[in-house]
C-alpha positions, 0 to 999 in steps of 0.5 A, spaced: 392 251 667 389 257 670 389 257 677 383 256 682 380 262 686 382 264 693 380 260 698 379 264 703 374 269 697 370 261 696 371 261 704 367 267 704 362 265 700 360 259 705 360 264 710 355 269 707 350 262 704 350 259 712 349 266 715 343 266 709 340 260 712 341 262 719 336 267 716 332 263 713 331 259 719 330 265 724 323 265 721 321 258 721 324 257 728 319 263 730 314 259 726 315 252 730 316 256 738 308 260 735 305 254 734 304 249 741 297 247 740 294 241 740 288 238 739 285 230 742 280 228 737 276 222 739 272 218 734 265 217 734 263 211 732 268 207 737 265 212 743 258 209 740 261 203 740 264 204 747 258 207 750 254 201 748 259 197 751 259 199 757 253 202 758 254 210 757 250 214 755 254 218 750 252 225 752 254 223 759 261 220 755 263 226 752 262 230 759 267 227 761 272 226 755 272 234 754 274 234 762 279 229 761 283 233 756 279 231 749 276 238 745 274 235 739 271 229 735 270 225 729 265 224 725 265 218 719 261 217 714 254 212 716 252 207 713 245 203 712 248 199 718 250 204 723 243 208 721 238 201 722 242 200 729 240 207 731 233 206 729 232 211 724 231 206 717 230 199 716 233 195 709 231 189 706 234 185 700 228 185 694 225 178 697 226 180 705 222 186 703 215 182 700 216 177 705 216 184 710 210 187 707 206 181 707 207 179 715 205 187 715 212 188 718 214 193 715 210 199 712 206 198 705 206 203 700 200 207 699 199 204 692 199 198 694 193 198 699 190 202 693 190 195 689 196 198 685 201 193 682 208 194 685 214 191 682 219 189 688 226 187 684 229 182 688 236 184 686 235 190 689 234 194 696 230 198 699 230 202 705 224 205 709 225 212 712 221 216 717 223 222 717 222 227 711 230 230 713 232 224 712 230 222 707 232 229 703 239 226 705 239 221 704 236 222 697 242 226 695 248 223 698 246 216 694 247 218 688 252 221 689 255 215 692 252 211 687 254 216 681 249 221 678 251 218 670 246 213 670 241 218 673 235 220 668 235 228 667 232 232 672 226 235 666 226 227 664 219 227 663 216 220 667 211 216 665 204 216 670 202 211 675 197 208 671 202 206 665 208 204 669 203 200 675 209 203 680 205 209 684 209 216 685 216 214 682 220 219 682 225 217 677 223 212 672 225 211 664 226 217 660 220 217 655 223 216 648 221 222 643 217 221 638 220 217 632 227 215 636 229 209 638 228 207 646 234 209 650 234 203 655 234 207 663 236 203 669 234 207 675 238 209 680 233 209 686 225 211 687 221 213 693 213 210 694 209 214 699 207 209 704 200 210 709 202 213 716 202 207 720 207 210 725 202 214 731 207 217 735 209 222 730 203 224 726 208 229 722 211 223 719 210 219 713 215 213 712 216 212 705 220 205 702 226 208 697 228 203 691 236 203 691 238 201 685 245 196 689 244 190 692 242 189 700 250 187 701 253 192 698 248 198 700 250 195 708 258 199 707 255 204 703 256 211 705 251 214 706 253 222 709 253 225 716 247 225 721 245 232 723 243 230 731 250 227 731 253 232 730 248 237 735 250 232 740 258 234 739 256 241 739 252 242 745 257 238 749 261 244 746 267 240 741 269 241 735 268 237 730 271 233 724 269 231 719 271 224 715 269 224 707 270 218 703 272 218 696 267 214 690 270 213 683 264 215 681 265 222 684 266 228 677 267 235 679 260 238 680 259 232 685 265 234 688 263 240 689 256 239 691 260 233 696 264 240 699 257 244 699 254 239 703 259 239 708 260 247 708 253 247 710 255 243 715 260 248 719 254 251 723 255 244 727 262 247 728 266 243 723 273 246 723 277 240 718 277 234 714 280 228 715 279 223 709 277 216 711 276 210 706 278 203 704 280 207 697 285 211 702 284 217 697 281 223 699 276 225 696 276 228 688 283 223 687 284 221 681 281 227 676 277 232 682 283 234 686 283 241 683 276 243 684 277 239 692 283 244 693 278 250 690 272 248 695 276 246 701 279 254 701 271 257 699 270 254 705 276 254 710 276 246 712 282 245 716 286 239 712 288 232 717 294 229 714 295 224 716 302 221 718 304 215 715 309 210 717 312 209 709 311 214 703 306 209 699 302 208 705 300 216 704 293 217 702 292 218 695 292 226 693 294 228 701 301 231 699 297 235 692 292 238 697 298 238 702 302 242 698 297 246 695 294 247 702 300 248 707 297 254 710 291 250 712 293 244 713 294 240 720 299 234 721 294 227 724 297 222 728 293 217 730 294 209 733 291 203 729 287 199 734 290 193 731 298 197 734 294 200 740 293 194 743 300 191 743 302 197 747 300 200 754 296 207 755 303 209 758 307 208 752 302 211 747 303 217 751 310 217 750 308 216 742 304 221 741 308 226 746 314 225 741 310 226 735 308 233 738 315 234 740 319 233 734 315 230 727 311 238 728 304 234 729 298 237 732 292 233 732 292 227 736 286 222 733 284 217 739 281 211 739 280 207 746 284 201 749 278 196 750 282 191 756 282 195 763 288 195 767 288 191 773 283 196 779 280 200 774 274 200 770 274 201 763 271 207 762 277 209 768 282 206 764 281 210 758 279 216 762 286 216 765 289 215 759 287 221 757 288 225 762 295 223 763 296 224 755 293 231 756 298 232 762 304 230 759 303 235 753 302 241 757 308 239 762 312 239 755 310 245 754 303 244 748 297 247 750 290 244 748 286 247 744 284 247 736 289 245 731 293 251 728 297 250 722 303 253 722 304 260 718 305 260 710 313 260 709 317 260 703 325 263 703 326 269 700 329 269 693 336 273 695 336 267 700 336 263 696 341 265 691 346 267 697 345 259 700 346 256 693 353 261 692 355 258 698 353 251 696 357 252 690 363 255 693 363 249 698 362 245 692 368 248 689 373 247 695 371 240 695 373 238 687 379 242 689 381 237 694 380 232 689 381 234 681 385 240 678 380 246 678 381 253 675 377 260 677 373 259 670 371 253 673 369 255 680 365 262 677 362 258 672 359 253 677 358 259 682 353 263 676 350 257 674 348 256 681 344 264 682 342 264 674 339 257 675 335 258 681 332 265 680 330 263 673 325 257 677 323 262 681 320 267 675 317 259 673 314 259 679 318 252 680 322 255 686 321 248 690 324 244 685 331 247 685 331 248 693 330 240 693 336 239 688 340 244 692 339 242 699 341 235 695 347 238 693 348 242 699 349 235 704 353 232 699 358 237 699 357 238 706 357 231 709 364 230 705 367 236 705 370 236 713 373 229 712 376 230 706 381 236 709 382 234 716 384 227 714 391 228 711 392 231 719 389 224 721 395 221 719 399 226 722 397 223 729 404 219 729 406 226 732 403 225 738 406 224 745 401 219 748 395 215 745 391 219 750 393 226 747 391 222 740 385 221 741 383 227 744 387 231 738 382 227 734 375 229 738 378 236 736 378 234 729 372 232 729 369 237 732 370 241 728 368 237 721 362 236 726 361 244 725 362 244 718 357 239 718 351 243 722 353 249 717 352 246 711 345 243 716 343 251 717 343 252 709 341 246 707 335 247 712 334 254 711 333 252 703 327 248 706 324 253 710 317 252 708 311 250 710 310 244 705 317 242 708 315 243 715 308 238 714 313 233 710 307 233 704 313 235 700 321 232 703 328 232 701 330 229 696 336 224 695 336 221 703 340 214 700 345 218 695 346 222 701 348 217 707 352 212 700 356 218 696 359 221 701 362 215 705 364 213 699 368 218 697 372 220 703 374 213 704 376 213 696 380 220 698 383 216 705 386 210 701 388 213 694 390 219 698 391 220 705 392 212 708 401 210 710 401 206 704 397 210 698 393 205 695 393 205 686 387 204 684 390 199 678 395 195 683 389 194 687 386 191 681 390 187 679 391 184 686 390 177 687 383 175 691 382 169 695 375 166 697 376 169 703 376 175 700 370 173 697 367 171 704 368 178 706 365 182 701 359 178 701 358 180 709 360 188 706 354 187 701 349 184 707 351 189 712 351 194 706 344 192 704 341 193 710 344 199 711 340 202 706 334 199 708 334 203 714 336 209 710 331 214 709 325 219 711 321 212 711 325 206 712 321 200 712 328 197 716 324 194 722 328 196 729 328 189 733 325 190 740 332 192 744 333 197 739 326 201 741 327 200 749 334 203 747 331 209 743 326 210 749 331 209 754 334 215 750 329 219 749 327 220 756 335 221 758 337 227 752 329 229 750 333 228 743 335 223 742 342 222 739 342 218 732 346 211 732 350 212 727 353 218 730 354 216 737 355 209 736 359 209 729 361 214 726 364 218 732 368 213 736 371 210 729 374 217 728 377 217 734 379 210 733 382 210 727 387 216 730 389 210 736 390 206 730 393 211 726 398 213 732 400 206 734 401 203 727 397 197 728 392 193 723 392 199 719 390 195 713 383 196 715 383 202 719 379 205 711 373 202 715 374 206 721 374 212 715 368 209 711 364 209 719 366 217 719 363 219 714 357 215 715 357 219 722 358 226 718 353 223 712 347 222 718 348 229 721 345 231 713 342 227 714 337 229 720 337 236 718 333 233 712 327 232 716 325 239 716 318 236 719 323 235 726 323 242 728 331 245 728 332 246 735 331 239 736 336 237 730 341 242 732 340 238 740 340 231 737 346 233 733 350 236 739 349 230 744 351 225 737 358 229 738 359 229 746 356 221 747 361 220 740 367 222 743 366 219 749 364 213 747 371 214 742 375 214 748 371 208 752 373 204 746 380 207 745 382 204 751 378 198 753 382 197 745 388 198 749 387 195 755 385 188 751 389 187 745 396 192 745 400 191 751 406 196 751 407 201 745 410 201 738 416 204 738 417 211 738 421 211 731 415 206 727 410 213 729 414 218 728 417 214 721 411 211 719 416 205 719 413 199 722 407 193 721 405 197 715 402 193 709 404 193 702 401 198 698 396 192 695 393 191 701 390 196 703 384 195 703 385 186 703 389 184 708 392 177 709 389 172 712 
């Protein structure tokens, strides 16, 4: 058999692929430190709400908001609700509109006070409209809600008043060629003019529009965006976003005539879009996603995505609009009122700082508390509230102002390979470790790991193998540290004094920690791109990466490295009791939820002391320290020495190991969340290493001082003699 390559060539190689990383990171923490404005956004139909609640004008609200902090508003589609409220129509189902026209509530179209005939459908609903802008509006946007492929052709010839009894119908049944058979036409909506019954404004003539949808179903129609709305945000000085929602009947010319509408619309200053909708699609999903992506860019629409608490509850097409639109597109957080009202105005400030801190949001969507704290009114509340987050921001070092996205990047390709050589060449110590390897297996893992990548990147596919190589990365990496440092844990025997053992383990571990935090630097150095950074596209993988490389170092300890080597075949023929049953049916438990609590999005709900914990430590470290490395896989490691030296329950002392490399594993893992920017993972990640070995020593002595009084001989240490188990036992012991 050949032998393998240098260690210290593969070594090397490691070196070259984090120095590539720390390249590649260079530009993407510049990005991160660039971009530190943020934007507070209200929503207008809650400010409408509120003010009519209150008894606010809203000109005079949004003075004051925008001197609380507030830059921006929200525009969601109206409907026929909102517009009624408002005074600007009036609808009715087909029968309330005849009982209307007949008390002369409402105004009778011209046709009919000329004796003409006009035939009210009861399954349809109708709206009055005053103002000929509106009525233009209003036109376009239902039959886009509607759909157009009902409609009659624009050249569609019609029939006369005199022949169809409905007096200036503006679409009507498409009269058939001669010698065809008639093609049955529902009409979508028709327009009656109507006597000028209204004095104040002699310019206006309300009309009646035929809309061909029942009244219920035309109250939650979206029916576009008003323009004075919008004036109003623009005289008070604000940006505006606008809140599209998506209609199934949407084809691609009425994606792009939705867009040309919206475009038009940027006069107000529109700067963005944030996608609305009980649907929770943006507009043009299923089939129109590419003529949306092509609009948006034709007219400079900033994209909102927004943030999600699980991936399934993203809007359907945000990450295809996301990716294809990373340098204009903005991360929005925001608070459902049904959450905002379980938590004070104190606690949704801390939320939304943490937010801009470290999940790289920049536009907070607010919506109003609607309960005042005690000696306030509520207008004062929420005008606190507002002033305090704005505070809050600036003190952390943000500035208020529009939202910017963050700069295109993408890692070079001779990065790239660099990174993937490294990657290999760890991967190469770390089979090394465990199997027979020869240098013709290590080149040829090493080529495939240059040749592979650079033929992706000619295919335009360069993010399939950085997501598959960030993978490799915190497998090798997650592993590696453990798997050559634990033959020297169970050398610990040596040491004089279990103090001395337990430090001799932090030194350990901070150099496995370090190995970790370089193999980080590549892993997010292959992810240093804007995609990435928004978290429209993620690391791929998160629960292999926290199960594989645990199990795999625990495997290594105990077959390899533990007093007692375990043979894998003996263990399989060792007897098993029902309490051994018990035990691994409480592994599986523990094991399920930890897999459950694993990932970008873990739907694990956190019980409340854990949450107070993290806000606790938030506000103590700024990064806070992840659980898993400072209360688990850290301390074990330095326990496991203790036990090591004093050569007790060492039938177990595997769990300790298998908790490490859960430790070694999170740290991977936090550097997966490339939304989080770098310096505030390395930060995490150094507070996990000195509050773990702490935390190491407190539970190494308080483990002393309760169970172990006196030592074992210094003979059963150095010997490894003494309260050993039999190799079956290992890994069960004897009850």
């Amino acid at each position: 058999m050949g032998r393998p390559l240098s260690r210290g060539v593969l070594w090397v190689l490691v070196a070259l692929g984090m120095a590539a990383g720390a390249y590649s990171l260079v530009h993407r923490v510049q990005a991160e430190s660039a971009n530190r404005t943020v934007q507070l956004v209200v929503d207008y139909f809650g400010l409408q709400d509120f003010c009519e609640a209150e008894g606010v004008q809203a000109s005079k609200a949004l003075a004051q908001l925008k001197g609380a902090g507030v830059n921006a508003i929200a525009f969601p589609e109206n409907n026929a609700e909102r517009l009624r409220d408002g005074g600007r129509i009036a609808y009715y189902g087909g029968g309330d509109f005849v009982r209307a026209l007949r008390s002369r509530a409402e105004v009778a179209p011209a046709g009919m006070m000329a004796g003409n005939r006009v035939r009210l459908d009861p399954k349809r609903a109708y709206v009055v409209v005053s103002d000929p802008a509106l009525l233009k509006e209003l036109k376009v946007y239902l039959r886009l809600a509607l759909g157009s492929a009902r409609m009659a052709d624009e050249g569609a010839a019609t029939p006369s008043p005199q022949e169809s009894g409905i007096p200036s119908l503006e679409r009507s049944l498409v009269t058939p060629a001669p010698g065809t058979e008639p093609k049955p036409f529902v009409p979508r909506f028709r327009v009656f003019p109507s006597e000028q019954l209204v004095r104040e404004d002699s310019r206006k003539k309300p009309v009646a529009l035929e809309v061909d949808t029942s009244e219920r179903a035309l109250r939650e129609l979206s029916m576009g965006f008003s323009r004075d709305d919008l004036a109003l945000a623009q005289e008070a000085g604000l940006d505006v976003y606008l809140r599209p929602e998506n209609r199934a009947s949407f084809t691609e010319r009425d994606v792009k005539e939705y867009f040309s509408i919206m475009g038009k619309l940027k006069r107000f200053g529109v700067k963005g879009i944030i996608f609305s909708g009980g649907s929770n699609e943006v507009v043009g999903f299923p089939d129109a996603l590419p003529t949306t992506v092509e609009a948006m860019r034709a007219h400079e629409l900033i994209f909102g995505n927004i943030e999600v608490p699980t991936v399934d509850a993203a809007q359907k097409g945000s990450r295809t609009l996301g990716v294809q639109l990373s340098p204009q597109t903005v991360r929005v957080m925001s608070f459902s009122p049904q959450v905002q009202a379980k938590l004070s105005p104190e606690d949704v400030v801390d939320k939304f700082v943490l937010g801009v801190r470290e999940r790289n949001i920049r536009l907070l969507y607010l919506r109003f508390f609607t309960t005042a704290e005690p000696g306030k009114t509520l207008v004062q509340t929420n005008l606190d509230y507002i002033r305090a987050l704005a505070d809050a921001l600036e003190s952390a070092g943000f500035h208020l102002n529009t939202a910017q996205p963050f700069a295109s990047l993408q890692p070079p390709l001779w990065a790239l390979l660099l990174m993937s050589l490294g990657m290999a060449a760890g991967a190469c110590l770390l089979l090394g470790a465990l199997i027979p390897l020869t240098a013709k297996h290590e080149i040829g893992l090493m080529a495939l790991c240059v040749v592979l990548p650079a033929a992706l990147d000619v295919m335009g596919r360069q993010a399939l193998w950085t997501k598959t190589a960030a993978l490799g990365t915190a497998l090798v990496f997650a592993s590696l540290g453990l798997v050559l440092l634990l033959p020297r844990l169970a050398q610990v025997g040596s040491e004089s004094s279990p103090a001395q053992a337990m430090w001799r383990a932090v030194v350990w571990l901070t150099q496995i920690t370090l190995l970790s935090v370089g193999g980080g630097v590549i892993l997010a150095g292959l992810l240093a791109a804007t995609p990435f950074m928004l978290s429209v596209d993620q690391a791929r993988g998160i629960k292999l990466i926290m199960l594989l490389p645990p199990a795999l170092v625990t495997w290594y300890y105990v077959t390899r490295v533990a007093p007692n080597r375990l043979n894998p075949w003996t263990a399989l023929r060792t007897h098993v009791s029902f309490w051994h049953l018990a035990v691994l049916a409480i592994f599986a438990g523990v094991g399920a939820f930890y897999i459950l609590r694993t990932g970008n999005a873990a739907p694990g709900a956190a019980s409340d002391f854990e949450i107070s914990l993290r806000n606790f430590l938030e506000n103590v470290f700024i990064a806070r320290p992840r659980f898993k490395e400072f209360a688990l896989g850290h301390p074990a490691w330095v326990l496991a020495a203790l036990l090591v030296w004093e050569r007790r329950a060492l039938s177990w002392t595997w769990v300790l190991v298998l908790c490490a490399g859960i430790g070694q594993a999170d740290i991977l893992d936090t550097f997966c969340h490339i939304h989080t920017p770098f310096l505030v993972s390395l930060l995490r990640v150094v507070h996990g290493l000195w509050l773990g070995a702490l935390v190491g020593f407190a539970v190494g002595i308080a483990t002393l001082w309760l169970f172990w009084k006196g030592n074992p001989p210094a003979d059963a240490r150095s010997s490894g003699s003494g309260q050993q188990p039999a190799a079956s036992e290992v890994l069960v012991a004897n009850p």
